[in-house]
C-alpha positions in Angstrom: -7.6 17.1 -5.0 -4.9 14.5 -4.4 -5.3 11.6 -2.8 -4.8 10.3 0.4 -2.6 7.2 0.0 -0.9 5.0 2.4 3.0 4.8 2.4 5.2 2.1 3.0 8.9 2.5 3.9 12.4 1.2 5.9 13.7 4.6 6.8 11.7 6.5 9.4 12.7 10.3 8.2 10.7 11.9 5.4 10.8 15.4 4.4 8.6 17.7 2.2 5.1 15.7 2.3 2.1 16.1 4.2 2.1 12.5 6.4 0.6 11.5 9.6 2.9 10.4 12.6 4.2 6.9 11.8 2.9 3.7 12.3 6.1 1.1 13.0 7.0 -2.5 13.6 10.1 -1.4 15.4 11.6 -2.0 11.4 9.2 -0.7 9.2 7.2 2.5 8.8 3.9 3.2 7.2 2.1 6.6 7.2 -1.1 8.7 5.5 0.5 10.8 3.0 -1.4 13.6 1.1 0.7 14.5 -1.8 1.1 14.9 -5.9 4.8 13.4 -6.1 6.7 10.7 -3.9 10.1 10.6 -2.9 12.2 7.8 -4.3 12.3 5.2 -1.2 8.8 5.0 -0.5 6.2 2.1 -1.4 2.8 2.9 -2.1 0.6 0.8 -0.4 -2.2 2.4 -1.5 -5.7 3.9 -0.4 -7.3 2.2 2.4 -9.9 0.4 0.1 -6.9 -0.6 -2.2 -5.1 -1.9 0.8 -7.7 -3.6 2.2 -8.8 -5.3 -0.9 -5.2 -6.5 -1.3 -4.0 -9.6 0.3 -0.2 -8.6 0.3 -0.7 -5.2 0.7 -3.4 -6.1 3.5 -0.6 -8.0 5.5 2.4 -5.4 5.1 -0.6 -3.2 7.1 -1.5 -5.8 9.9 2.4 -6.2 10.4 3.1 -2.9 11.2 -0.3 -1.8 12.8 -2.2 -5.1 14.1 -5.3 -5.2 14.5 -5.5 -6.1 18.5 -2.9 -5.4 20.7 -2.6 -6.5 24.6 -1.2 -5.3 27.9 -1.0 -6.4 31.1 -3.3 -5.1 33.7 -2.6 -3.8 37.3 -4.7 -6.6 38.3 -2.2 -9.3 36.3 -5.1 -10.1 33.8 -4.0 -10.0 30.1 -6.7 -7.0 28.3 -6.5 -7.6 24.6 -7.6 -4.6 22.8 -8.9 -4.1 19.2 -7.5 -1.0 17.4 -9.7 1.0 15.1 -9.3 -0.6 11.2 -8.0 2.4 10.1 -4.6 4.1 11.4 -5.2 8.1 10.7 -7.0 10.9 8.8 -6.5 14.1 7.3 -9.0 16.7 8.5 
């Protein structure tokens, strides 16, 4: 089985891989890819346990999919929220 491996990249269009929607910075694009060979302008990031084990790697992900986000309430409060570590899954 190939793995599942997270992909870094600066151009949002990808064909002929399996990939989740992608994460983005408003720059930047990062997605779960499940696939043998990689196009040429892609950067693998790596599994999530590589990626998380990685400093560099680990702050390319927190860039372009922080770990909290906030919003503005009806109410005028400020509700920060804390997104789930991981971005995606393959079923």
């Amino acid at each position: 089985m190939t793995d599942i491996i997270i992909i870094y990249q600066t151009d949002e269009q990808i064909e002929g891989l399996t990939v989740t929607p992608p994460q983005t910075d408003g720059t930047d694009f990062m997605r779960l890819c499940r696939c043998e060979e990689l196009p040429e302008n892609v950067t693998v990031l790596g599994t999530y346990d590589e990626v998380f084990a990685d400093e560099t790697k680990k702050a390319i992900y927190d860039r372009i999919y922080p770990p909290t986000y906030s919003y503005i309430a009806e109410d005028g409060e400020t509700i920060e929220v804390k997104r789930p570590e991981k971005f995606g899954v393959f079923a």
